[in-house]
C-alpha positions as CSV (number, residue, x, y, z in Angstrom):
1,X,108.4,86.0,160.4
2,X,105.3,83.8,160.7
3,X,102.0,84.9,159.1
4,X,98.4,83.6,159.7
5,X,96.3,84.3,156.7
6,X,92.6,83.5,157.1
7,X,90.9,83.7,153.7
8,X,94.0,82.6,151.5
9,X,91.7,80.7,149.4
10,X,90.0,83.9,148.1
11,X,90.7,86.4,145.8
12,X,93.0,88.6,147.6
13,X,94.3,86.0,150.1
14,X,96.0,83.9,147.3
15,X,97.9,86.7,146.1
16,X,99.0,87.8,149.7
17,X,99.7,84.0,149.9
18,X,102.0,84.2,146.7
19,X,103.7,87.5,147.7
20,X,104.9,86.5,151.0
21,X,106.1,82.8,149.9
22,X,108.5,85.2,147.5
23,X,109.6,87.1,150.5
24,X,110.6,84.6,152.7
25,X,107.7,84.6,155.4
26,X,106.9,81.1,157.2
27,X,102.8,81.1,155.7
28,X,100.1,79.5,157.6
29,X,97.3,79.5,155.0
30,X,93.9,79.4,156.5
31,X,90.1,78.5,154.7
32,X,87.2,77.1,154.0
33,X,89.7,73.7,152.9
34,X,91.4,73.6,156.1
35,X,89.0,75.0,159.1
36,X,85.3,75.8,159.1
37,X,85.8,79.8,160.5
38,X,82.2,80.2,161.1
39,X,83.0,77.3,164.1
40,X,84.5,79.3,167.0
41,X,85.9,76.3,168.5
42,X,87.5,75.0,165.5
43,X,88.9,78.1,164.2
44,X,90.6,79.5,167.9
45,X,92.2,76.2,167.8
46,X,93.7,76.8,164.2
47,X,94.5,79.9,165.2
48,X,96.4,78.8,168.1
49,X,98.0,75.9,166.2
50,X,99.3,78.4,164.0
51,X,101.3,80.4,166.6
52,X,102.1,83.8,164.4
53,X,103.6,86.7,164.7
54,X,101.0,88.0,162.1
55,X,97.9,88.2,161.7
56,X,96.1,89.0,157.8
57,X,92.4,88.4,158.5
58,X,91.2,88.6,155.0
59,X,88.3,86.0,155.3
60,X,84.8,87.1,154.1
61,X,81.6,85.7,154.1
62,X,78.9,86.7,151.9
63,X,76.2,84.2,151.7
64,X,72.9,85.4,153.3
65,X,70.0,83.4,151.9
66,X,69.2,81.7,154.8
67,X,69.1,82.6,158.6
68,X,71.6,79.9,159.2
69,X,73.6,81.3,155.8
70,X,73.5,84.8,157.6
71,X,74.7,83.2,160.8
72,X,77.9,81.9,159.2
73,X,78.9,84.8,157.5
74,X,78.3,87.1,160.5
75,X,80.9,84.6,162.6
76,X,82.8,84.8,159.7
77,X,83.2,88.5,159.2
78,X,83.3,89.5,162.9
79,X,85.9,86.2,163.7
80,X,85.0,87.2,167.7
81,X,87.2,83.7,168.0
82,X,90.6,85.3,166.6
83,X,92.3,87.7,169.0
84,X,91.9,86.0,172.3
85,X,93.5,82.5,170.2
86,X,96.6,84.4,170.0
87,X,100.0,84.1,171.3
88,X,101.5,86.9,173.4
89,X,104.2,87.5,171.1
90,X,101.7,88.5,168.0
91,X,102.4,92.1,166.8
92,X,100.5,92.8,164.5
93,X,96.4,91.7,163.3
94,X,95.8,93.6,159.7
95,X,92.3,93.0,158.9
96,X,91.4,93.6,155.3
97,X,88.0,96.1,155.4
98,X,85.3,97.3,153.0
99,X,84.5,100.0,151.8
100,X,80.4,99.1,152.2
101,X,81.1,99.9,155.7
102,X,80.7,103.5,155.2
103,X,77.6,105.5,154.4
104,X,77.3,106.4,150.5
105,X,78.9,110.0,150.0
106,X,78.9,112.6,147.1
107,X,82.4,113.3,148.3
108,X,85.6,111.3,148.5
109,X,85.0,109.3,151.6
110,X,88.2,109.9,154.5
111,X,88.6,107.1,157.6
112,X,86.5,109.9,159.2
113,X,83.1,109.2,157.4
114,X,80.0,107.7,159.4
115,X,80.0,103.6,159.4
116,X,76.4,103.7,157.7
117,X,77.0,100.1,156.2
118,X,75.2,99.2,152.9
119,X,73.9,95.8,153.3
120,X,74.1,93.3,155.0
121,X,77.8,92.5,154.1
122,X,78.8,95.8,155.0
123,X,77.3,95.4,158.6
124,X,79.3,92.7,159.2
125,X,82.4,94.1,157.9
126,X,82.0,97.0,160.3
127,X,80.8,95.0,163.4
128,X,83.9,92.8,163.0
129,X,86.4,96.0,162.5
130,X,84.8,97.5,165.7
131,X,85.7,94.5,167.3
132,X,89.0,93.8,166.3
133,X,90.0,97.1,167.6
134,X,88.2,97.1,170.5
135,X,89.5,93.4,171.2
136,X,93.2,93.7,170.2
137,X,93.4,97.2,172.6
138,X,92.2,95.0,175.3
139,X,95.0,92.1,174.6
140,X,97.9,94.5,173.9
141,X,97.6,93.8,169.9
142,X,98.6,96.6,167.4
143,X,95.3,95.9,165.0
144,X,95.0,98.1,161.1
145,X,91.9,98.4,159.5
146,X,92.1,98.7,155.8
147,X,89.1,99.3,154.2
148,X,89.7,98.3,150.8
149,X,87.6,99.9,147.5
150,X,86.8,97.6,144.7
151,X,89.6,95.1,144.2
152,X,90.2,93.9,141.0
153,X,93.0,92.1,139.1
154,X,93.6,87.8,138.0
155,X,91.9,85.4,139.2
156,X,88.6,87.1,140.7
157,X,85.7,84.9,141.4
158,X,83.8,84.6,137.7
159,X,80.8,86.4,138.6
160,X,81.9,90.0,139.3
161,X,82.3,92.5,136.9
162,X,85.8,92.6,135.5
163,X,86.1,88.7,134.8
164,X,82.4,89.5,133.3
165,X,83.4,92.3,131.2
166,X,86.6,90.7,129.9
167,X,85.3,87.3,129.1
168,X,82.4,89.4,126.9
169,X,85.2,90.7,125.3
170,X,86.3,87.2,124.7
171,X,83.6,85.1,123.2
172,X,81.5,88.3,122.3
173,X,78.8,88.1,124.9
174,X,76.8,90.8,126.2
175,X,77.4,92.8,129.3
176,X,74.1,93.3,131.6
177,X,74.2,96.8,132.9
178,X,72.5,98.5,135.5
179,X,69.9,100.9,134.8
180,X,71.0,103.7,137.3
181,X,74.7,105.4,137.0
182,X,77.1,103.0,139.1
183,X,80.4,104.4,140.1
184,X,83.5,102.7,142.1
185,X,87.1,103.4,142.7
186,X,89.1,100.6,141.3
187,X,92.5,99.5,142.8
188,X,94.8,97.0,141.7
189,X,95.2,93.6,143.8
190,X,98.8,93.5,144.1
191,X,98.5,97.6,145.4
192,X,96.3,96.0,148.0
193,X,98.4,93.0,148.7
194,X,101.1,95.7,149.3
195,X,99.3,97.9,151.2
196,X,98.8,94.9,153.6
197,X,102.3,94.2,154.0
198,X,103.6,97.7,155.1
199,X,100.9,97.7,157.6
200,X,102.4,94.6,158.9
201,X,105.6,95.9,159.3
202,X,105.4,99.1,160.2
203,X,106.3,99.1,164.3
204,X,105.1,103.2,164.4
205,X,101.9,102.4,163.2
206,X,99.1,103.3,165.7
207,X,96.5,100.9,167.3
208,X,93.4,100.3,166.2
209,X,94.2,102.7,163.3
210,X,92.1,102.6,160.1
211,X,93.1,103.4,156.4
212,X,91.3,103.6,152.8
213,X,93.1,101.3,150.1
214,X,92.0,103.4,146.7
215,X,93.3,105.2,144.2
216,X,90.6,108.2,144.8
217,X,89.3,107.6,141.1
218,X,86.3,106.7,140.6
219,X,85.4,105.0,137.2
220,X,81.5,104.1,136.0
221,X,80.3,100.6,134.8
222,X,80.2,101.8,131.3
223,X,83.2,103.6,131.6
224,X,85.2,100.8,132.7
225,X,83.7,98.3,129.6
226,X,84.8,100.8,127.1
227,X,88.5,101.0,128.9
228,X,88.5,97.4,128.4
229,X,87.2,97.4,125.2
230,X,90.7,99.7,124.4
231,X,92.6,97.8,126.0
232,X,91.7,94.2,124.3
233,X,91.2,95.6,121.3
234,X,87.8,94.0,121.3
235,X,83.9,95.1,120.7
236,X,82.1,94.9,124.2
237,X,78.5,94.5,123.4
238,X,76.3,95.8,126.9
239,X,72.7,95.8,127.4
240,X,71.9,99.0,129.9
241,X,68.9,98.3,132.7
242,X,69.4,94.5,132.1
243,X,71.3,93.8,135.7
244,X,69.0,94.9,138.7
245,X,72.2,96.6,140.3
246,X,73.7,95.3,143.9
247,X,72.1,97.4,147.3
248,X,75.5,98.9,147.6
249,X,75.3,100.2,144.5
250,X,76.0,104.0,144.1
251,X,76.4,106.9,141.6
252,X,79.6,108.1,143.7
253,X,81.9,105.9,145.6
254,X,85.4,107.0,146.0
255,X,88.2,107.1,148.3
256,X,90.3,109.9,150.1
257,X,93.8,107.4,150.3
258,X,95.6,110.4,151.7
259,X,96.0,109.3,154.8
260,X,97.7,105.8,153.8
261,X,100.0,107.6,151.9
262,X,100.8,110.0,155.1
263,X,101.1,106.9,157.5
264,X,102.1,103.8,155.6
265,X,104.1,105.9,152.5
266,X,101.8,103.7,150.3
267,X,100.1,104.6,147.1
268,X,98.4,102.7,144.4
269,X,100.7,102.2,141.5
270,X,98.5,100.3,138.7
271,X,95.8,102.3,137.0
272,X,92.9,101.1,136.0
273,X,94.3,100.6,132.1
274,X,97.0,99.0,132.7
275,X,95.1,96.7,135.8
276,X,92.4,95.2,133.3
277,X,95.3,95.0,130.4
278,X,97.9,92.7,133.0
279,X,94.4,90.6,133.9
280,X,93.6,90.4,130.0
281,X,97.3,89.2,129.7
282,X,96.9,86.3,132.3
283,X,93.3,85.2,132.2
């Protein structure tokens, strides 16, 4: 089997990269080293060059400084370029989702819940899963949406919270918090990466379909610091109302993965202890 992967230089591309090297899948890794994806011209071509029989569209832009910065990552995150590049025989595009597409909720959130994006990332996450599907039903491509909660494991970028929190525990820095309650539902990378995987596979799944990847816990800042402060056996100092918080910030934000465990038979199997203990291990 053939794979495309678009965003194999990022977090969760590498180890999707990794895992299907081990399984025997021909890999055609595709980012910012090899193709410029916010060129339409240049990344249809790669796309074609590639000639798959799967699609994992995992690439994400996030810059937004500049109008010509928001540009990129919107041509980025929609990829309006990718399912018309495609061969015939394609069967399957899985496009790795966010949850920031979905309006904030006191309840766990179900594939049902409004697309009320928070921020500017989130928009574009949600423009581009509305166009996959409505792209892919056009061309005759079976497309999955998998709208992933906060991903975490080795080898995340530096800057976000659980390479933070673990190098504090480290050297002894500080942890800036922020000053309002901030809740996620943490799920393991290789739970995603697998998650992925079955919805390539999986010949009964339905078009267009779209699935939460979560665990349905939901875990706050300063809970999470003193679960890795356990599990390194480490003092984490923090410093509350120091970090002016992200816009998708929220007191509640957790998953309903019910329905991926109906229709793919997956469920997350690393908890959040024994997630940040594994990344402690190898960082």
């Amino acid at each position: 089997m053939r794979a495309l992967v678009t965003g194999a230089g990022g977090f969760v591309g590498r180890h999707l990269v990794r895992r299907l090297g081990t399984e025997g899948w021909d890999v055609v890794p595709l980012g910012r080293n090899e193709v410029d994806l916010a060129d339409p011209v240049a990344a249809a071509a790669a796309v074609r060059a590639a000639d798959p029989d799967v699609v994992f569209s995992l690439a994400a832009g996030r810059a937004k400084a500049t109008p010509a910065e928001r540009a990129a990552t919107v041509a980025v995150n929609t990829s309006p370029w990718l399912v018309d590049a495609l061969p015939d025989r394609c069967r399957t595009v899985v496009r790795l989702g966010s949850s920031t597409e979905y309006a904030a909720s006191t309840a766990p959130l179900t594939e049902q819940a409004a697309l009320e994006p928070r921020g500017f990332f989130g928009a574009t996450k949600a423009a581009g899963s509305l166009l996959l599907q409505a792209a892919a039903a056009e061309r005759g491509v079976r497309s999955a949406v998998l709208r992933a909660f906060q991903v975490y494991g080795p080898g995340d970028h530096p800057t976000r919270l659980v390479p933070v929190v673990l190098e504090a525990a480290r050297t002894g820095g500080t942890v800036a918090l922020p000053a309002r309650i901030s809740r996620r539902d943490w799920v393991w990378v290789g739970d995603v990466v697998e998650a992925c995987l079955r919805a390539a596979v999986d010949d009964g799944l339905a078009p267009g379909v779209v699935l939460n990847i979560g665990t349905g816990v939901q875990t706050s800042t300063e809970e999470l610091v003193e679960t890795a402060a356990r599990v390194t056996g480490r003092p984490i100092a923090t410093a509350p109302g120091a970090h002016p918080g992200r816009d998708w910030d929220a007191a509640n934000w957790v998953c309903d993965p019910s329905a991926a465990r109906r229709v793919l038979g997956w469920a997350p199997t690393v908890d959040l202890a024994e997630g940040l203990a594994r990344t402690w291990a190898r960082s």
